[in-house]
RODO-2510 file (C-alpha; in nm, 4 decimals, decimal comma):
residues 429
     n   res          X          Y          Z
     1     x    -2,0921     7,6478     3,1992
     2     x    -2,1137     7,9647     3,4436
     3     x    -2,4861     8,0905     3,4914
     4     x    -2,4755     8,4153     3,6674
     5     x    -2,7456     8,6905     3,7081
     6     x    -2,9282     8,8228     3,3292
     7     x    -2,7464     8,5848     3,1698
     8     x    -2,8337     8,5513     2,7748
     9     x    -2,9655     8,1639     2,7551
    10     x    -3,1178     8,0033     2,4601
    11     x    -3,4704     7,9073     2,4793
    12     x    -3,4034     7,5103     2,5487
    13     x    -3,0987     7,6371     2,8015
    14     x    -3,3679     7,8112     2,9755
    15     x    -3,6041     7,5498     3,0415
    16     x    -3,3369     7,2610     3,1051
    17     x    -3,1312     7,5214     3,3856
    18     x    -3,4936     7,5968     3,5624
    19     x    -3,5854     7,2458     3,5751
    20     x    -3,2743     7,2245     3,7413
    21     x    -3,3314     7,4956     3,9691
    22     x    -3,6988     7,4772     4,0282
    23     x    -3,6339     7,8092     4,2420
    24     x    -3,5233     8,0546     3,9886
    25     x    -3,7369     8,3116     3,8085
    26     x    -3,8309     8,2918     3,4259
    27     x    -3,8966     8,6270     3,2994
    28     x    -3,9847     8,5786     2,9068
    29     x    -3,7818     8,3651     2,7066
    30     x    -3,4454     8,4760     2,7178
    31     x    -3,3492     8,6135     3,0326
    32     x    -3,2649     8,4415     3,3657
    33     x    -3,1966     8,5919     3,7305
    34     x    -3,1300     8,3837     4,0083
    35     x    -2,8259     8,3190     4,2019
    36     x    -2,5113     8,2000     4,0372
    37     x    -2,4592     7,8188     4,0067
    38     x    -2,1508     7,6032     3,8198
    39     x    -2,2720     7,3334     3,5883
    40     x    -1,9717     7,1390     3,4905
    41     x    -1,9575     7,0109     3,1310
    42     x    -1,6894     6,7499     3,0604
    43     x    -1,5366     6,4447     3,2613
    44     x    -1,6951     6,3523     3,5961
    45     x    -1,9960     6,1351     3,5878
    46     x    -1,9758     5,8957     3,3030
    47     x    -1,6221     5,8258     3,4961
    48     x    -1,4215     5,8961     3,1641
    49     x    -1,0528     5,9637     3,2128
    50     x    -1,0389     6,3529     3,1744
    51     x    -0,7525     6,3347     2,9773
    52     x    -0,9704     6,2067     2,6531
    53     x    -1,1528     6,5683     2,7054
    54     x    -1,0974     6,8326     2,4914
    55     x    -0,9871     7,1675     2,7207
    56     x    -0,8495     6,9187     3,0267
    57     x    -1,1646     6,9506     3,2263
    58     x    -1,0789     6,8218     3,5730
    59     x    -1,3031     6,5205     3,7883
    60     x    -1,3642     6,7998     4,0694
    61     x    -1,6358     6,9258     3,8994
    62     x    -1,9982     6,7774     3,8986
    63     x    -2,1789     6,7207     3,5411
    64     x    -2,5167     6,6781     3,4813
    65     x    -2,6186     6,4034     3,2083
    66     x    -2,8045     6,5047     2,9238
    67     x    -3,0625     6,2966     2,7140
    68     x    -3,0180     6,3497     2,3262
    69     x    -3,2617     6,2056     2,0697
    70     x    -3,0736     6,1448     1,7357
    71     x    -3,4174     6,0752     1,4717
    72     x    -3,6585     5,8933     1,4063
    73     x    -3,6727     6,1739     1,1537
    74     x    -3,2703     6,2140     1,1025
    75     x    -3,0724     6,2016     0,7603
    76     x    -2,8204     6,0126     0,9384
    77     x    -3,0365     5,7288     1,0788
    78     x    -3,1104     5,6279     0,7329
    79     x    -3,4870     5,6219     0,8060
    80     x    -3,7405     5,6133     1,1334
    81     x    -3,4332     5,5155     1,3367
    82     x    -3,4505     5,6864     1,7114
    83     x    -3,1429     5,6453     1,8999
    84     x    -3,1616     5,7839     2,2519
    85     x    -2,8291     5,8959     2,3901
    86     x    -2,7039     6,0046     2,7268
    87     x    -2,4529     6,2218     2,6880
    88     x    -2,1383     6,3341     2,9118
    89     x    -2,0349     6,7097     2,7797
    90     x    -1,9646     6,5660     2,4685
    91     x    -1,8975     6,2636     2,4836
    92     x    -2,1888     5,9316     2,4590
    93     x    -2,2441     5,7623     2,8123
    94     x    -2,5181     5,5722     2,6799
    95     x    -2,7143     5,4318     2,3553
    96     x    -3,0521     5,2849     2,3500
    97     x    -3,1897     5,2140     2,0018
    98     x    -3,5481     5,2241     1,9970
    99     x    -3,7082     5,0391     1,6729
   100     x    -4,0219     4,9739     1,4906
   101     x    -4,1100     5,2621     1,3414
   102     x    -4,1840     5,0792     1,0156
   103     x    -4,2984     4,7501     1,1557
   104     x    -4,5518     4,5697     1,0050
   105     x    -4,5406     4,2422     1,1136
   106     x    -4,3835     4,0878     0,8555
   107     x    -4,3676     3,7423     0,9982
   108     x    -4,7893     3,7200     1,0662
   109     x    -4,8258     3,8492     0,6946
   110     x    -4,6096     3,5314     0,5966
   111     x    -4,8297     3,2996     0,7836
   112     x    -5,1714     3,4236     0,6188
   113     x    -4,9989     3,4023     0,2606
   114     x    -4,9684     3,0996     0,0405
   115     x    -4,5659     3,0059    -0,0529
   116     x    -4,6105     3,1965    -0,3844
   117     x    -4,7494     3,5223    -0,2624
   118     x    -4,4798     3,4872     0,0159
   119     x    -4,1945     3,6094    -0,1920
   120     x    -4,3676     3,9299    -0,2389
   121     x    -4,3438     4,0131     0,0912
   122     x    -4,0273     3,8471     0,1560
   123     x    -3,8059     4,1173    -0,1044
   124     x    -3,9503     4,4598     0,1119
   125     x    -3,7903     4,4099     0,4303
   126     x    -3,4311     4,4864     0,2670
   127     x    -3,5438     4,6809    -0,0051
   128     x    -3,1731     4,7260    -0,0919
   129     x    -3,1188     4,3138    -0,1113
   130     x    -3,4603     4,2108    -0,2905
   131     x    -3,3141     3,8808    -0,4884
   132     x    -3,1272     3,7917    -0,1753
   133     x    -3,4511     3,7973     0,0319
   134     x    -3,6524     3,5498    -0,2086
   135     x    -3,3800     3,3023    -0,2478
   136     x    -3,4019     3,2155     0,1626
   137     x    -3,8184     3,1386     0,0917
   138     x    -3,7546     2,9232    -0,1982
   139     x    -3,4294     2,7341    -0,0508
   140     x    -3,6509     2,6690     0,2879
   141     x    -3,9489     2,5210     0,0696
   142     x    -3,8203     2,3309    -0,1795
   143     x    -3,6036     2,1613     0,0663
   144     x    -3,9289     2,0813     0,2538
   145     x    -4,0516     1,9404    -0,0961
   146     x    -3,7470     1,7633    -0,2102
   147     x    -3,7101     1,9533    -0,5385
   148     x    -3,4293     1,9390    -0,7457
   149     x    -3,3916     2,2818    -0,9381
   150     x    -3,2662     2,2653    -1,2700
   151     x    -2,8841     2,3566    -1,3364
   152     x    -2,9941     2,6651    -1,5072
   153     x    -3,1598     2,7944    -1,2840
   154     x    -2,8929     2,7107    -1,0258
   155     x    -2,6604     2,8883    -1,2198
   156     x    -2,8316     3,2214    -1,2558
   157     x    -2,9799     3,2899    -0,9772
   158     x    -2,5995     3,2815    -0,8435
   159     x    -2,5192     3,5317    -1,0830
   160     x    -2,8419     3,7223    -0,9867
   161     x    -2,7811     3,7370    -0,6169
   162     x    -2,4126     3,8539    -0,6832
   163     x    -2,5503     4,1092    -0,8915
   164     x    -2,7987     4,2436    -0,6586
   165     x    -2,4718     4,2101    -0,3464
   166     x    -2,3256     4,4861    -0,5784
   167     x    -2,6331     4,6818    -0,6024
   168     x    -2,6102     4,6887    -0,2701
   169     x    -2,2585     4,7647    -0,1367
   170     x    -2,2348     5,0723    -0,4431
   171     x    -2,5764     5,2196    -0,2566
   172     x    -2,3313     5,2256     0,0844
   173     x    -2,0669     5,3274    -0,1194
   174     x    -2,1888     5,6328    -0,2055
   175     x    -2,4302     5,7215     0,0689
   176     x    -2,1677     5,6571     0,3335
   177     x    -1,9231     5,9340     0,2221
   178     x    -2,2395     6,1776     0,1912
   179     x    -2,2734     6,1525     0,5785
   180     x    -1,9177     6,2553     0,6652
   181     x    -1,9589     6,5680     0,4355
   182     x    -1,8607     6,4230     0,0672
   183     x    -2,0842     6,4623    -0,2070
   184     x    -1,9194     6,3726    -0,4989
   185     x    -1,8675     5,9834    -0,4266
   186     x    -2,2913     5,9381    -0,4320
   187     x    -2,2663     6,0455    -0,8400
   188     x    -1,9981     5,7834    -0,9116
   189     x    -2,1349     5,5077    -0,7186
   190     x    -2,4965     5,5899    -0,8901
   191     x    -2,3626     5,5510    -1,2241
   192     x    -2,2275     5,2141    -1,1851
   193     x    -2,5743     5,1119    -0,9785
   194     x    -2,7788     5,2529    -1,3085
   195     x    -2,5060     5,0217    -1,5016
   196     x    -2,5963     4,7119    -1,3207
   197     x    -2,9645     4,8332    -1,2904
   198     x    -3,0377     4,8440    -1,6663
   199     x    -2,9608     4,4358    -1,7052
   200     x    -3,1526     4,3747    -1,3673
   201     x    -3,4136     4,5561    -1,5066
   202     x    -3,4225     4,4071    -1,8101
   203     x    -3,4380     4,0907    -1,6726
   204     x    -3,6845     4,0882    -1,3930
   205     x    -3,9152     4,3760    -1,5388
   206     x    -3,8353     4,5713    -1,1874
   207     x    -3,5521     4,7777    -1,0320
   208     x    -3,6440     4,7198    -0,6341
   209     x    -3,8384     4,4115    -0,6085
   210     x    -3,7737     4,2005    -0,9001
   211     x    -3,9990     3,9115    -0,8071
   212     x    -3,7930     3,6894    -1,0090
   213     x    -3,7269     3,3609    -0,8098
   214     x    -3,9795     3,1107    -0,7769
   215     x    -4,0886     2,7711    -0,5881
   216     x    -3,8539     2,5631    -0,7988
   217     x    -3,6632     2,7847    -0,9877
   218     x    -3,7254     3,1313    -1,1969
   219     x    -3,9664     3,3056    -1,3362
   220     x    -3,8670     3,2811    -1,6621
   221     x    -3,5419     3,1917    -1,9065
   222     x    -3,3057     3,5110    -2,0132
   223     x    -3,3568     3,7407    -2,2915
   224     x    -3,1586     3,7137    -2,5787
   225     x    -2,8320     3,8435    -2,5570
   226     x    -2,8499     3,9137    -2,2207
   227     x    -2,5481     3,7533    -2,0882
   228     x    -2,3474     3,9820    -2,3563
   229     x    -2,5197     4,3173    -2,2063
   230     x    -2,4646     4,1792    -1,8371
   231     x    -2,0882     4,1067    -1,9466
   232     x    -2,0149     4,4452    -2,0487
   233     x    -2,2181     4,5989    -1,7585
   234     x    -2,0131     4,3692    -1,5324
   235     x    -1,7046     4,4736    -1,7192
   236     x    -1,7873     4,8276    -1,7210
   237     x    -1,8530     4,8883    -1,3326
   238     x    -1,5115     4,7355    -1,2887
   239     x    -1,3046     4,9306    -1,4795
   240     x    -1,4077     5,2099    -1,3451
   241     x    -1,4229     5,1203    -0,9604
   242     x    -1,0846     5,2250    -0,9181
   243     x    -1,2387     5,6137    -0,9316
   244     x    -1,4154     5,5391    -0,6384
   245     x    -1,1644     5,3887    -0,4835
   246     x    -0,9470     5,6725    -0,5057
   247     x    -1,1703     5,9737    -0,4060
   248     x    -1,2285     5,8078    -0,0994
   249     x    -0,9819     5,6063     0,0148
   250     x    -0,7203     5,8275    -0,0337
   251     x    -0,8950     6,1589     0,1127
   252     x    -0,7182     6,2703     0,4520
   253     x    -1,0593     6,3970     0,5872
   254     x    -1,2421     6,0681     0,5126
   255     x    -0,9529     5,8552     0,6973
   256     x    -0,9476     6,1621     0,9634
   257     x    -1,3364     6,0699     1,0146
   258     x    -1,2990     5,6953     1,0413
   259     x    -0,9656     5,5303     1,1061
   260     x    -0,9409     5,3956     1,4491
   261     x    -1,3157     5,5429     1,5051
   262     x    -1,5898     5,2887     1,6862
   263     x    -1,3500     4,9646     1,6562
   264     x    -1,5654     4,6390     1,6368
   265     x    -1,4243     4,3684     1,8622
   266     x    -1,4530     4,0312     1,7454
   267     x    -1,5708     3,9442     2,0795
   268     x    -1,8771     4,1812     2,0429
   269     x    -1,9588     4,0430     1,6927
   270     x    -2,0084     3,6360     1,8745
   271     x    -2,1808     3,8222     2,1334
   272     x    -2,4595     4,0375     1,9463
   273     x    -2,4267     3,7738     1,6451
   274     x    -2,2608     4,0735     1,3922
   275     x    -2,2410     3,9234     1,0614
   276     x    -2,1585     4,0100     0,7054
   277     x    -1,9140     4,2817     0,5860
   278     x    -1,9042     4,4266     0,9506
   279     x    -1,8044     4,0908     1,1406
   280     x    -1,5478     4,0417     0,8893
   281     x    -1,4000     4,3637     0,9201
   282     x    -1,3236     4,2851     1,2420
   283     x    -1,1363     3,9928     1,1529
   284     x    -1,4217     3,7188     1,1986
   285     x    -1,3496     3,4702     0,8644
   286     x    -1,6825     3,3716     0,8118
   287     x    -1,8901     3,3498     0,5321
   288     x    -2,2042     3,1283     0,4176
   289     x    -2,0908     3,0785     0,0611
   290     x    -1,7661     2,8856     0,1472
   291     x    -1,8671     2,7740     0,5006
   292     x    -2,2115     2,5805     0,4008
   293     x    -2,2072     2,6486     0,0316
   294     x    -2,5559     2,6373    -0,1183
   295     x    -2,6893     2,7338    -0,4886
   296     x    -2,3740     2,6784    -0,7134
   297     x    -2,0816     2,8441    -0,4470
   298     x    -1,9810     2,5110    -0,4259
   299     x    -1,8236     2,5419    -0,7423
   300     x    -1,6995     2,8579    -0,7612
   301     x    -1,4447     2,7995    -0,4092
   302     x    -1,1648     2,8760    -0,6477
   303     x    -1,3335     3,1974    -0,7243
   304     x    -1,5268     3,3280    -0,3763
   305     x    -1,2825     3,5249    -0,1922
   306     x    -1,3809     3,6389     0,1425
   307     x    -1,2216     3,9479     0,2326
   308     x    -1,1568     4,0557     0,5869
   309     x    -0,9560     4,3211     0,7806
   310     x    -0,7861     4,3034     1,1069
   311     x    -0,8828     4,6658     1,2522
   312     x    -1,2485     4,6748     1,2958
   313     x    -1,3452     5,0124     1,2913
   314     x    -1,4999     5,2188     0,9922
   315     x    -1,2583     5,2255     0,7641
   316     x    -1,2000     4,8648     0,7830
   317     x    -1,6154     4,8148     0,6993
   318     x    -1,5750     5,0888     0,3979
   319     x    -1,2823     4,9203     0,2961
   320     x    -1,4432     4,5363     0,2848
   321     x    -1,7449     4,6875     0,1473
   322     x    -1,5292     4,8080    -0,1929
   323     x    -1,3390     4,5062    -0,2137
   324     x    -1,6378     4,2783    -0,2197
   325     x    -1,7560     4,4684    -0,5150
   326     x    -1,4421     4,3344    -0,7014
   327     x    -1,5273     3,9753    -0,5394
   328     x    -1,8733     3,9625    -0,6525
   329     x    -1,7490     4,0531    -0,9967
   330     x    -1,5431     3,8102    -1,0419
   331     x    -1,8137     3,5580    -0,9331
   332     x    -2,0664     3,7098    -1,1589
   333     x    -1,7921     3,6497    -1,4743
   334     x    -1,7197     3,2878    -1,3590
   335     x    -2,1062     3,2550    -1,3840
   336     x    -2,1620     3,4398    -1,6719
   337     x    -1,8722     3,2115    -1,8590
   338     x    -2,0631     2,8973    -1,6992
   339     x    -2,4215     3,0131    -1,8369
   340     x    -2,2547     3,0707    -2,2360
   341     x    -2,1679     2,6605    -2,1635
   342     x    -2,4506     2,4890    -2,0605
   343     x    -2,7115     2,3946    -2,2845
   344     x    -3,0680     2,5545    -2,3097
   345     x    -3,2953     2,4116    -2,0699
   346     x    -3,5894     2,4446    -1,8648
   347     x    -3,5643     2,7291    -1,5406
   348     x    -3,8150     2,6123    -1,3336
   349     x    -4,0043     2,3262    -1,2296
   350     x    -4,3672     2,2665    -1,2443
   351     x    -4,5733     2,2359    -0,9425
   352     x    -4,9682     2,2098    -0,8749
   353     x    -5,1831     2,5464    -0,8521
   354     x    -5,2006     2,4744    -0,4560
   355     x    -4,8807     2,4383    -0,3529
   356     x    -4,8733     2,2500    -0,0108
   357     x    -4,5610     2,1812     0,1854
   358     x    -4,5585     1,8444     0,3453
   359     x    -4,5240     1,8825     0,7118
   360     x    -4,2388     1,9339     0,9108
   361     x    -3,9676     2,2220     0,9902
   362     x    -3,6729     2,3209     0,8530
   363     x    -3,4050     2,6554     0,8741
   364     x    -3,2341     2,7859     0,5762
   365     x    -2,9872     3,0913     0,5454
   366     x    -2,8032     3,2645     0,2950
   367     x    -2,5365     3,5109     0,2794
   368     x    -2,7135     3,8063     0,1981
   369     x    -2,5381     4,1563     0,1047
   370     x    -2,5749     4,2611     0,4905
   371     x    -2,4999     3,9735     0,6579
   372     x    -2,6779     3,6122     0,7358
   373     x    -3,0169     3,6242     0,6358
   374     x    -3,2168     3,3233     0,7731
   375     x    -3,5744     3,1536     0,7425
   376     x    -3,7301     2,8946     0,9924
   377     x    -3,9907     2,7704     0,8287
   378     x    -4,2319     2,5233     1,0254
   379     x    -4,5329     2,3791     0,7897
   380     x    -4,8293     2,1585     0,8672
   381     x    -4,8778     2,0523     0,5236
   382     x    -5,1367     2,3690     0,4257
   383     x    -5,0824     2,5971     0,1740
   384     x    -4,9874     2,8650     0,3973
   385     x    -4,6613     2,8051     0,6843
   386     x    -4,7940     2,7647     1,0542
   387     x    -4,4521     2,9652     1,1187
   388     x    -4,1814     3,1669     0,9070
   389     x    -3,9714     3,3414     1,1364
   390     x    -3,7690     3,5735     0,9798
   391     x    -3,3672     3,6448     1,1245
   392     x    -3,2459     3,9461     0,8976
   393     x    -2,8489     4,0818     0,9305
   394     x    -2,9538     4,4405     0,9997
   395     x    -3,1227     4,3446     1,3846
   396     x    -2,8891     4,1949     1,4875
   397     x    -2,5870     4,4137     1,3592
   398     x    -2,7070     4,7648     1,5060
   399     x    -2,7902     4,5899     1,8326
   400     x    -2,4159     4,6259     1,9142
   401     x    -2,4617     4,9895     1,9278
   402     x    -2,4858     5,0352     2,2839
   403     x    -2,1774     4,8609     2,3649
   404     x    -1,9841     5,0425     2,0321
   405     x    -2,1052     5,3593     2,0955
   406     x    -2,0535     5,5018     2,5094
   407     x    -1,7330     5,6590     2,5458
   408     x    -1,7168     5,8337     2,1631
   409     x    -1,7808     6,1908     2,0850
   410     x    -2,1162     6,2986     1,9312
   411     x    -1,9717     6,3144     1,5821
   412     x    -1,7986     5,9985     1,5671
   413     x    -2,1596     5,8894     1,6333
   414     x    -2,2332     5,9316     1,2774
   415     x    -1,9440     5,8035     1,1246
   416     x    -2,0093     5,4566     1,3291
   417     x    -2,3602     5,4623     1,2633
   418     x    -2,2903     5,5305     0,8893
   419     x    -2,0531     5,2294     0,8866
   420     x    -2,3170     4,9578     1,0284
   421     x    -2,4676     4,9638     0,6528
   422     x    -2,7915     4,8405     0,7552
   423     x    -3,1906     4,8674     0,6121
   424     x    -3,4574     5,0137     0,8484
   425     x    -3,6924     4,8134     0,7095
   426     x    -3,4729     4,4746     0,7655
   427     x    -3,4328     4,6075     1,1321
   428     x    -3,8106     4,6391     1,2098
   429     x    -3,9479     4,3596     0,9685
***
């Protein structure tokens, strides 16, 4: 950028070029005169190739890094995420996410709480995964306490927390379009959510934070005729998937924003522990349900399907994101045909008013709709944990960002961020 004498600046041009030049004259807010100086803009510092610059800006030229500030307050960042940036020209040289915003410490409010008013707390951090945030509580305490949860129960809150996984993934389905410039994806993908939210709804009594699972089982048995209305909601949302499918995945601007854009190595995902939908988009075969099956997974192997894609940038993460919608679906059937066979039966399991876990330590996880949600859980046989340490999928997934994101260009910046699919909330706990 050529600066020569009563040169027409904007106001923020202004104050970063005298900062620079600390000798210059500012007369008002818009007009400069000093000597003439060259500020290259492009390859040079960051040591990028200058053939990945747009205009073939040569290396002879000096650049000046500048520091860009994408949020806290950002429709992109999904919430109070701040991403500071150094930039090169266009083009990111650096990424340093800076969290908690929204933390509230979490982990201290667990350890004040007795095991029942735990779960309260436990379904806000991923306000998007609520059912799949109670079930790691439970699982760690009544493995502490040797219960044995009735079949049922077993069997339902399977088909609960496959339920909520598509909650979750049509939320991303929709919202992740919006970001690259498409609207009309967010109205079909909120149809089929109201679909699935109606049964959840009429189930739990809530459509965020159903408070449903408890210490040794469920809150309560089904409505009747429930597993009819949750059939056809189930059957519904599949039939007409494929119109999501094909406004997006077919659109030449959508692949234009995200083939090939902010590739995922596998390599990265070990290091930074990636997990979910966006380690197996970049080929990692892993999943909790089949690798240490836990509720009733075990029996549904013939069933679970895990889904993953070689290429590992954001199209590969949309695309595993839509077809685990059809996976979950076909688990939520296979439980929904189990449920019409067993016989009626008690949910839960009853327990004294003070619950106290006998002392010891133990660490369960579950594959939530984000990735590997885990709970250590260390008691000292009070009524309240002397630790619950909480690992959620989102931390750990955006904290590859600063090795994904240097060398892209500012607007790939939100396609990549788009395609993390992660909760502010399970970030900053």
């Amino acid at each position: 950028m050529r600066v020569s004498s009563w040169t027409l600046l904007q106001r923020s041009e202004v104050r970063a070029w005298a900062s620079a030049a600390p000798s210059c004259t500012v007369h008002g807010t818009l007009r400069v005169m000093s000597t003439e100086r060259v500020v290259g803009v492009g390859a040079g510092a960051a040591g990028f190739d200058p053939a990945y610059e747009r205009g073939g800006a040569g290396t002879d030229l000096p650049t000046t890094d500048m520091v860009l500030n994408i949020g806290p307050q950002h429709p992109a960042t999904h919430g109070v995420l701040r991403l500071r940036l150094t930039l090169d020209g266009e083009r990111i040289a650096g990424c340093e996410p800076i969290i908690g915003y929204m933390h509230r410490g979490a982990e201290k409010l667990f350890e004040v709480r007795d095991y029942r008013q735990i779960i309260v707390l436990a379904n806000r951090h991923d306000w998007l995964s609520a059912f799949a945030n109670e079930l790691g509580v439970v699982i760690a305490v009544e493995r502490m306490m040797n219960l044995e949860v009735p079949e049922r129960a077993v069997w339902l809150r399977t088909l609960l927390a496959e339920l909520n996984r598509v909650l979750n993934h049509l939320m991303f389905l929709g919202s992740y379009p919006l970001e690259l410039g498409a609207i009309t994806p967010v109205f079909y993908a909120f149809r089929e959510r109201e679909t699935i939210q109606a049964v959840m709804e009429e189930l739990s009594g809530g459509r965020m934070h159903y408070m449903f699972n408890r210490v040794g089982g469920l809150k309560e048995d089904l409505p009747y005729g429930w597993l009819g209305r949750a059939s056809a909601a189930s059957a519904a949302v599949r039939k007409r998937l494929p119109d999501i499918e094909e406004i997006i995945l077919g659109n030449e601007i959508f692949r234009a924003r995200t083939v090939g854009v902010g590739k995922l190595s596998p390599e990265l995902v070990a290091q930074y522990g990636v997990s979910g939908p966006i380690a197996r988009a970049s080929g990692v075969d892993a999943d909790l349900r089949r690798d240490e099956p836990y509720l009733a997974y075990g029996d549904l192997q013939d069933v679970l399907r895990v889904v993953t894609r070689p290429e590992g940038d954001c199209f590969a993460r949309f695309a595993v994101l839509l077809e685990q919608v059809k996976v979950s679906l076909d688990l939520v059937d296979a439980c929904l045909d189990k449920l019409r066979t067993l016989p009626a039966g008690p949910v839960n399991v009853r327990l004294p008013k003070i619950l106290k876990v006998p002392e010891g330590q133990t660490y369960a996880w579950t594959e939530s709709p984000l990735g590997i949600n885990g709970y250590y859980l260390v008691s000292r046989g009070d009524k309240t944990p002397w630790r619950l340490k909480l690992r959620s999928a989102s931390f750990n997934n955006i904290s590859a960002l600063p090795a994904l994101l240097p060398g892209t260009m500012i607007p790939d910046m939100i396609a990549i961020l788009g395609s993390m699919f992660f909760v502010v909330g399970d970030i900053d706990k």
